[in-house]
C-alpha positions as CSV (number, residue, x, y, z in Angstrom):
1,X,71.8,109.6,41.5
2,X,74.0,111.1,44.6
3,X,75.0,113.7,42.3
4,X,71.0,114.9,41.5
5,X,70.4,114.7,44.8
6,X,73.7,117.0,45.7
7,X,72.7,119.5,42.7
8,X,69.2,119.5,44.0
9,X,70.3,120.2,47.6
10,X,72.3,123.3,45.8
11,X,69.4,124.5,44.2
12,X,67.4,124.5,47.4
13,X,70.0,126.5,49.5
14,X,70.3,129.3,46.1
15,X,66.4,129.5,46.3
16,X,65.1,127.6,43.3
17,X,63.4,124.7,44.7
18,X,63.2,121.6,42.8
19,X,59.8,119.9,43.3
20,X,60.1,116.8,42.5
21,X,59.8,113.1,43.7
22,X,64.0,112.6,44.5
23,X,64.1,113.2,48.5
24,X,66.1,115.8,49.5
25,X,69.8,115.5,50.3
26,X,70.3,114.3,53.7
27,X,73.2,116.2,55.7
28,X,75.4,112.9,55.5
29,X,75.2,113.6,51.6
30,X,76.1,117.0,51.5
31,X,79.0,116.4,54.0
32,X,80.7,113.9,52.3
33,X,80.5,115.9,48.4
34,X,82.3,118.5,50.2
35,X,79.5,121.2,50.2
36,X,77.6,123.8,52.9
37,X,75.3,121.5,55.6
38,X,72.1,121.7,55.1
39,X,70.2,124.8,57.5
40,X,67.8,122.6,59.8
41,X,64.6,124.7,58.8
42,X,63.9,126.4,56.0
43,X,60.5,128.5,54.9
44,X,60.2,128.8,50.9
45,X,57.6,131.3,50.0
46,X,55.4,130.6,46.7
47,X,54.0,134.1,46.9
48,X,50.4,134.6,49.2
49,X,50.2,133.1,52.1
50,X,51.2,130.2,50.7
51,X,55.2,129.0,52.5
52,X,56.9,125.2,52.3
53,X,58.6,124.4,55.8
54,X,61.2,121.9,55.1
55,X,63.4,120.2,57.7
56,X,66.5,118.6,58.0
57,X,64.9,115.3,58.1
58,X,63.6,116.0,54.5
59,X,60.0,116.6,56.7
60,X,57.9,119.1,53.7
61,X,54.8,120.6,55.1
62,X,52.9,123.0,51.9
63,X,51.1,125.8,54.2
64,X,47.6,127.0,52.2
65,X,48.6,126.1,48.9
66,X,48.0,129.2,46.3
67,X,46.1,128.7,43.1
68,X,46.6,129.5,39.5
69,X,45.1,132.5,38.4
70,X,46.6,134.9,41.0
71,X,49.5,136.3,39.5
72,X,52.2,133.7,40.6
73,X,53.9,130.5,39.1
74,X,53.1,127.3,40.7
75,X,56.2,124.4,40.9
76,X,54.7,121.3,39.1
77,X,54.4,117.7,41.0
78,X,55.6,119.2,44.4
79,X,55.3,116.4,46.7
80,X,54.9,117.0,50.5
81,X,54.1,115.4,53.8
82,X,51.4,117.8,54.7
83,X,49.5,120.7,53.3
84,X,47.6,122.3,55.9
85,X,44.6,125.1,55.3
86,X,44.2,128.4,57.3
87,X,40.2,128.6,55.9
88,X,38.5,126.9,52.4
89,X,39.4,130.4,50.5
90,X,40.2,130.1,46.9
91,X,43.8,131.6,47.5
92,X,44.4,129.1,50.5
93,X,43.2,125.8,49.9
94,X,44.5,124.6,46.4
95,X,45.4,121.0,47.8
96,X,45.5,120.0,44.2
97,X,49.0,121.5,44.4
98,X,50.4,119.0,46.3
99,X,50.6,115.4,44.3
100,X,49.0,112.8,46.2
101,X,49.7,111.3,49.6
102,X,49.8,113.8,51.7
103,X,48.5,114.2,54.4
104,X,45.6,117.3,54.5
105,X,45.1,119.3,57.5
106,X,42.2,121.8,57.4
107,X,41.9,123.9,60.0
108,X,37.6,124.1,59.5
109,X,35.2,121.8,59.9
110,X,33.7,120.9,56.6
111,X,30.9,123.3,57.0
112,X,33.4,125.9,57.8
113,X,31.0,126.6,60.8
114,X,33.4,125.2,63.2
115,X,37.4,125.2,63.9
116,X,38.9,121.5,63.9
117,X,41.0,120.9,66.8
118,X,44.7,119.9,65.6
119,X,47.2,118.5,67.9
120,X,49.7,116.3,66.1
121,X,52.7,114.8,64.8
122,X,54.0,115.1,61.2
123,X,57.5,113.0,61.3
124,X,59.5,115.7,63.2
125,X,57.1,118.4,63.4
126,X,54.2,119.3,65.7
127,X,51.6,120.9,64.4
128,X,48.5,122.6,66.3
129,X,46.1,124.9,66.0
130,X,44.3,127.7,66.8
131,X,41.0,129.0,65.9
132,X,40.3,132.7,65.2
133,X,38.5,135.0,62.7
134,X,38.5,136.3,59.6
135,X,37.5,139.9,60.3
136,X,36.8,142.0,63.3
137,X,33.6,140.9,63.8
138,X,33.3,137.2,65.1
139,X,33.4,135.7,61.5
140,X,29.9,137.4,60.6
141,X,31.5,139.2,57.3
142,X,34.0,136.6,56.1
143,X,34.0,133.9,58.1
144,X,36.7,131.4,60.6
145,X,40.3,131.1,60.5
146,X,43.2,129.3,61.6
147,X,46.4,130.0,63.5
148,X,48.7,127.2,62.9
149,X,51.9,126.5,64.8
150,X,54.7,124.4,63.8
151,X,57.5,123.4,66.5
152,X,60.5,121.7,65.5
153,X,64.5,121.9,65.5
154,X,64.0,124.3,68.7
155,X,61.8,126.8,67.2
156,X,57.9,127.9,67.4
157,X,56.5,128.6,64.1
158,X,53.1,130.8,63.5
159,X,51.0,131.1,60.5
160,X,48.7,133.3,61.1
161,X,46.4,132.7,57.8
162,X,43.8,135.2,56.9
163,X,43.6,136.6,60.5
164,X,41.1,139.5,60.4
165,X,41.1,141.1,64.0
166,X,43.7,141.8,67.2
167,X,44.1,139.0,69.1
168,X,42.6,138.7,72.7
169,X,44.0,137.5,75.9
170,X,43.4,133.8,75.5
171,X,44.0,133.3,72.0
172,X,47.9,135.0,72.8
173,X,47.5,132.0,76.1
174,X,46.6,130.0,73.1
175,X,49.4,130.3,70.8
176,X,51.9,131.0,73.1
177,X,55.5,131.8,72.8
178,X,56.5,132.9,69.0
179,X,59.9,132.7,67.3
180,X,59.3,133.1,63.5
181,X,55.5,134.6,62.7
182,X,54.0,134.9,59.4
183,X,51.6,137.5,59.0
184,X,49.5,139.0,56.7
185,X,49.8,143.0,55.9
186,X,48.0,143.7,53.0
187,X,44.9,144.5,54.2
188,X,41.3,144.9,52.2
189,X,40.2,140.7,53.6
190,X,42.9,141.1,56.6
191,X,44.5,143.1,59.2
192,X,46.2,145.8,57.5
193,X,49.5,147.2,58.3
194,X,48.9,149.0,60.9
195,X,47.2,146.4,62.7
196,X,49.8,144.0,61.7
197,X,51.7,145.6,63.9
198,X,49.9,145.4,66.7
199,X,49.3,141.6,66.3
200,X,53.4,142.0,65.9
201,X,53.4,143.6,69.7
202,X,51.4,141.5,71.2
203,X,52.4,138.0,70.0
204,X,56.6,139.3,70.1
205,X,58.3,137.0,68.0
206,X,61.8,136.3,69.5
207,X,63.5,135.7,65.7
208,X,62.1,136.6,62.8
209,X,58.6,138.6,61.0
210,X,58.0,137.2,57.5
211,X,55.2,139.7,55.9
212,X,52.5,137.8,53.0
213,X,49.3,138.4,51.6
214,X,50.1,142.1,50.0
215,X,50.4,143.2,46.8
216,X,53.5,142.3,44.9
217,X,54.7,143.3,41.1
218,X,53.3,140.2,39.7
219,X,49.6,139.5,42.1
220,X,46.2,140.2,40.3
221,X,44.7,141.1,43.5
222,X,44.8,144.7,43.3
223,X,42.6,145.4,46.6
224,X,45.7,144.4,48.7
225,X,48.1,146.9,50.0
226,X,51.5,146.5,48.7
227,X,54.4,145.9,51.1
228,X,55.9,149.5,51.3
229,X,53.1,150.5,53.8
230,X,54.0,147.8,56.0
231,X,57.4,148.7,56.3
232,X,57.2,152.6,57.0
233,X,58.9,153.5,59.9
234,X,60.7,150.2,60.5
235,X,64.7,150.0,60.9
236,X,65.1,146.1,61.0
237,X,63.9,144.8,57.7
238,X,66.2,142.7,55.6
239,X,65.1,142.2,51.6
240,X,66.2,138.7,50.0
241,X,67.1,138.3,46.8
242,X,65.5,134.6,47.2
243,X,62.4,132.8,48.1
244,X,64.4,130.4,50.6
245,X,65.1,131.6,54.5
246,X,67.1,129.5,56.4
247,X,65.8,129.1,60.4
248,X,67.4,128.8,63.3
249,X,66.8,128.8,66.7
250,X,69.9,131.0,67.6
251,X,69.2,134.3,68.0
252,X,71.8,137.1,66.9
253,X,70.1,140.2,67.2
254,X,68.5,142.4,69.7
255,X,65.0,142.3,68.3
256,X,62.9,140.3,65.8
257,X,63.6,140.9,62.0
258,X,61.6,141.4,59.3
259,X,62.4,139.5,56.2
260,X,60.9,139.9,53.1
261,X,60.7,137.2,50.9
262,X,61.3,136.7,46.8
263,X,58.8,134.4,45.4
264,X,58.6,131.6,43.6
């Protein structure tokens, strides 16, 4: 059994993540087999909007869970603290992903009229959030949406969900200080690219920019842009050949990176 857990650590850190009910190696375990330590964060993108945030006290939060249907392959019997959801979308609220026993976090009220306040603990991880729209014009075309933050290990997470519109002065009071942001770029039911930038400027994340919600060679949602218009003009993009980013709250460049992500 310590040697599944020690292969299943490795798989993690290459970027195939094993979803499955064996916990993940602590970093007492990988120590003593002689291998890499764990990272203390790590973000796994399953394509979407849809990321896993996995800490180095084996803490799994699913962040809006993706569905069948839309172009990418789902892990089977993933197993997770927390799944939380941005807005009750199709493309963001598959909970059915997660097996059960996690804990749900929806960031609207069960009309979707209304934005449900979140200020909590999940083991190591705070999570809040912060309600905004899904469109430029109050919600009146598609609706609410959720910011959510996570803050662990040192470092302030943002997932900015379907966000529709530039944020104002007291939202940005609202969320705060940013070190890794997750936006979407695609455009057509968000902020587009160029927009995404702005959102970029006026939140300035101090570590990293992960890009979702565009157009990849596998999605079946043809309206959204793909990721090449996001990127035009910009010098500090890194590719990975993964769908695992290792965090940390070090920074060792200038400015913010982008990353973009493989998925699942």
């Amino acid at each position: 059994m310590r040697w599944l857990r020690i292969v299943t650590a490795l798989l993690g850190i290459v970027g195939v993540p094993a979803w499955n009910a064996i916990p993940p190696a602590s970093a007492s375990d990988v120590m003593s087999g002689g291998l890499t330590p764990l990272p203390k964060v790590t973000l796994t993108w399953l394509g979407q909007s849809c990321f896993v945030l996995t800490t180095a006290a084996g803490t799994r939060i699913v962040i809006d869970p993706l569905p069948r249907g839309i172009g990418y392959e789902l892990p089977v019997g993933m197993r997770a603290d927390a799944v939380t959801v941005s807005h009750e979308h199709l493309d963001h609220n598959n909970v059915a992903l997660v097996a059960g026993g996690a804990r749900i976090l929806r960031g609207l009220t069960s009309d979707k009229k209304g934005w449900t306040r979140i200020d909590q603990k999940v083991k190591d991880v705070a999570v809040r959030t912060v309600g905004v729209y899904h469109d430029d014009k109050q919600g009146a075309e598609r609706g609410l949406n959720t910011v959510f933050i996570f803050e662990v290990a040192g470092l302030r997470i943002a997932h900015l969900g379907d966000l529709g519109h530039l944020l104002d002065d007291h939202q940005l009071s609202l969320i705060g200080s940013v070190d890794v942001l997750m936006v979407p770029v695609g455009g057509a039911f968000t902020i587009d690219a160029e927009r995404a930038t702005r959102i970029i400027d006026q939140l300035r994340p101090r570590l990293l920019i992960v890009p979702m919600h565009y157009r990849t060679a596998v999605s079946t949602m043809s309206q959204l842009a793909p990721i090449d218009e996001f990127l035009a003009g910009k010098t500090n993009v890194r590719r990975l050949t993964g769908n695992v980013l290792p965090l940390s709250a070090v920074k060792s460049r200038p400015a913010a990176e982008i990353v973009v992500m493989g998925y699942y």
